[in-house]
C-alpha positions as CSV (number, residue, x, y, z in Angstrom):
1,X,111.6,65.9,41.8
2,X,110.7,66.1,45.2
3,X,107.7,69.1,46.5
4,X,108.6,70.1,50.2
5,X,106.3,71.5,52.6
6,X,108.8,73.0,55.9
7,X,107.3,74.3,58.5
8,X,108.0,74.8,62.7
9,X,106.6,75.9,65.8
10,X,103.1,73.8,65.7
11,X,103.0,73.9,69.6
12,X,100.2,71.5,69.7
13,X,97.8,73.0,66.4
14,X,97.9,71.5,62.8
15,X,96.0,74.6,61.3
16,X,93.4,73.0,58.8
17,X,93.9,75.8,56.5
18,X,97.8,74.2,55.6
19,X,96.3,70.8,54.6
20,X,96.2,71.2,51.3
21,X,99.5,72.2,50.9
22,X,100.6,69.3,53.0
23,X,98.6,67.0,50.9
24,X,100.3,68.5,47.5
25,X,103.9,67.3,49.0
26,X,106.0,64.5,48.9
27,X,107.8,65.2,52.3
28,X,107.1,67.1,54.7
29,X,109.9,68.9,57.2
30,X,109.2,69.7,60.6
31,X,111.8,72.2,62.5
32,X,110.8,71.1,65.8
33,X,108.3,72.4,68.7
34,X,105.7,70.2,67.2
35,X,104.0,70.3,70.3
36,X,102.1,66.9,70.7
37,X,102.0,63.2,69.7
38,X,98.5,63.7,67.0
39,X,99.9,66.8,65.4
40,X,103.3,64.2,64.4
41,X,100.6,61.6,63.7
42,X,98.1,63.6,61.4
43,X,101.4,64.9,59.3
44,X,103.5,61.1,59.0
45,X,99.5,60.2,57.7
46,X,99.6,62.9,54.9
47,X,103.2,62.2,53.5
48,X,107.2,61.4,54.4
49,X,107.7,63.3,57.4
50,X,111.2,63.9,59.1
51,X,111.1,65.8,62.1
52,X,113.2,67.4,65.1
53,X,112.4,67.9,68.4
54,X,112.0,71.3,70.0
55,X,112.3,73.1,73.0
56,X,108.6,72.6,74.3
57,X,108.6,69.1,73.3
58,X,108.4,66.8,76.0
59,X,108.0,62.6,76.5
60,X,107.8,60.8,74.4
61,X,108.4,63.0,71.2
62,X,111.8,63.9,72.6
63,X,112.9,60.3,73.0
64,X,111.6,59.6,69.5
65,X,112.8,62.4,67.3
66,X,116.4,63.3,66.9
67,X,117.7,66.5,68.0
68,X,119.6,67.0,65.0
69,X,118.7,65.2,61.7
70,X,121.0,65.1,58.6
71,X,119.9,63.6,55.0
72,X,119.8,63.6,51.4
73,X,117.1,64.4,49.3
74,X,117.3,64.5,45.4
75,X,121.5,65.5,45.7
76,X,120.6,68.4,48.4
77,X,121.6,67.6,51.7
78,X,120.2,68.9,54.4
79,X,120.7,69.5,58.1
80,X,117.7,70.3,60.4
81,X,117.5,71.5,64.0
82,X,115.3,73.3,66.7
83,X,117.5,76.1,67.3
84,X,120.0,76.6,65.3
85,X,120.5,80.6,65.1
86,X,120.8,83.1,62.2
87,X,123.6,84.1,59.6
88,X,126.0,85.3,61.1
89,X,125.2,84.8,64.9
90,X,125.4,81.0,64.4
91,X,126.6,79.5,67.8
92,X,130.3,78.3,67.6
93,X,128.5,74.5,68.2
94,X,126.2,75.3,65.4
95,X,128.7,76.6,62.6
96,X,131.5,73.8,63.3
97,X,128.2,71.4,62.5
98,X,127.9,73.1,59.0
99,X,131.3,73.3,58.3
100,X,131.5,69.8,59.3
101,X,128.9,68.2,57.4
102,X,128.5,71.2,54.3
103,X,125.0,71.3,53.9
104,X,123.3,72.8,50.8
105,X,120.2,73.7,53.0
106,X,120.4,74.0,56.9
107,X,117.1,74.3,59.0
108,X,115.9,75.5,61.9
109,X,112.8,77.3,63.9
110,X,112.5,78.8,67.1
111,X,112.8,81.8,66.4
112,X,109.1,82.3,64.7
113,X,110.6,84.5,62.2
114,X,110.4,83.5,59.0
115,X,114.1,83.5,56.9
116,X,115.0,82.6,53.8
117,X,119.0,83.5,53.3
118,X,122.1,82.1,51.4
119,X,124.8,81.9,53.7
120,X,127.7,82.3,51.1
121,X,130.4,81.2,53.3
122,X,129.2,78.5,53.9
123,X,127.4,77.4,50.7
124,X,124.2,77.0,51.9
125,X,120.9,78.0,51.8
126,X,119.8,79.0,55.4
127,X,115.3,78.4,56.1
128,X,113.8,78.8,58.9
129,X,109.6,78.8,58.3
130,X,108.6,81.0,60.7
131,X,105.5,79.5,63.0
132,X,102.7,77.2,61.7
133,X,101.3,76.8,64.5
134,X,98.9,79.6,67.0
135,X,101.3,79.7,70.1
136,X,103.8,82.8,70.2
137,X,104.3,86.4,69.5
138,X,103.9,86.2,65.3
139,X,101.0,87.9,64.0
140,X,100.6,85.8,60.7
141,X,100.9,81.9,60.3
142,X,103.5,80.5,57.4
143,X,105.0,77.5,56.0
144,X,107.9,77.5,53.2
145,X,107.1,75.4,50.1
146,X,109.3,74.3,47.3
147,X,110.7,71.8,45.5
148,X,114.0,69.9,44.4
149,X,115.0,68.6,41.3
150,X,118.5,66.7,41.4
151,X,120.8,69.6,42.9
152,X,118.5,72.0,42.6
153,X,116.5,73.9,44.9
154,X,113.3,75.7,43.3
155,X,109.6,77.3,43.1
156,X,110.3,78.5,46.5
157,X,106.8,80.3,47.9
158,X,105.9,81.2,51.5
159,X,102.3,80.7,52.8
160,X,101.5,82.9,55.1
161,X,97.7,83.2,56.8
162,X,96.2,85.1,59.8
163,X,97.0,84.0,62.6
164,X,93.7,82.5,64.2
165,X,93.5,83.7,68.1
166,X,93.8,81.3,71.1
């Protein structure tokens, strides 16, 4: 069994108040927009990190991280991206990617809105965490946690906090 903390949109801010969460996982997942070089350090400290790179993400996290990033945890596989869209506006790029590699859970960010929606054409569980970090237009701060066990996908909880002011 494998606990998963997701989360997106740091811009730049590891909010103290998510550490503990981040220290009760075994991976952690990052959607992308991470924002800076320390906030990538502090989380690849706490556990297993795999990460994407964002829009806002410049040198040298873009020439590091993968755009797209595809693996198996457990017997889930997932697919992860920045900006990746919503059921059923998917991009035609973006769905022939999950048709193509049939994910059981695709992720993405961007959009700071946090989503949590089986796709059942496709067969997949769709996430998108919403925005950890202080940087946008969301009023409140959230992660997703949860775990896998083999092929399944459980315990799923959002945290959400106040958003702290810039």
């Amino acid at each position: 069994m494998k606990k998963i903390v997701l989360l997106s949109d740091t811009h730049g801010y590891l909010d103290e108040r998510f550490t503990p969460y981040l220290k009760a996982c075994d991976e952690i997942w990052h959607a992308g927009d991470i924002g800076n070089d320390q906030v990538y350090e502090k989380l690849k400290k706490i556990a297993t990190t795999k990460v994407v790179f964002g829009n806002i993400d410049g040198n040298p996290l873009r020439h590091e991280l993968p755009e797209w990033l595809e693996w198996e945890t457990e017997s889930v596989k997932v697919l992860m991206t920045h900006i990746g869209g919503r059921p059923p506006k998917f991009s035609e790029d973006v769905l022939n990617k999950l048709k193509k590699t049939s994910p059981k859970i695709f992720i993405c960010g961007h959009s700071h809105i946090l989503l949590v929606q089986y796709v059942k054409e496709l067969d997949c569980l769709h996430l998108n965490p919403g925005a950890a970090g202080k940087h946008g237009w969301h009023k409140v701060q959230t992660i997703l946690k949860f775990e896998i066990e083999g092929s399944e996908i459980k315990n799923m909880q959002v945290v959400e906090l106040e958003r702290k002011s810039l």
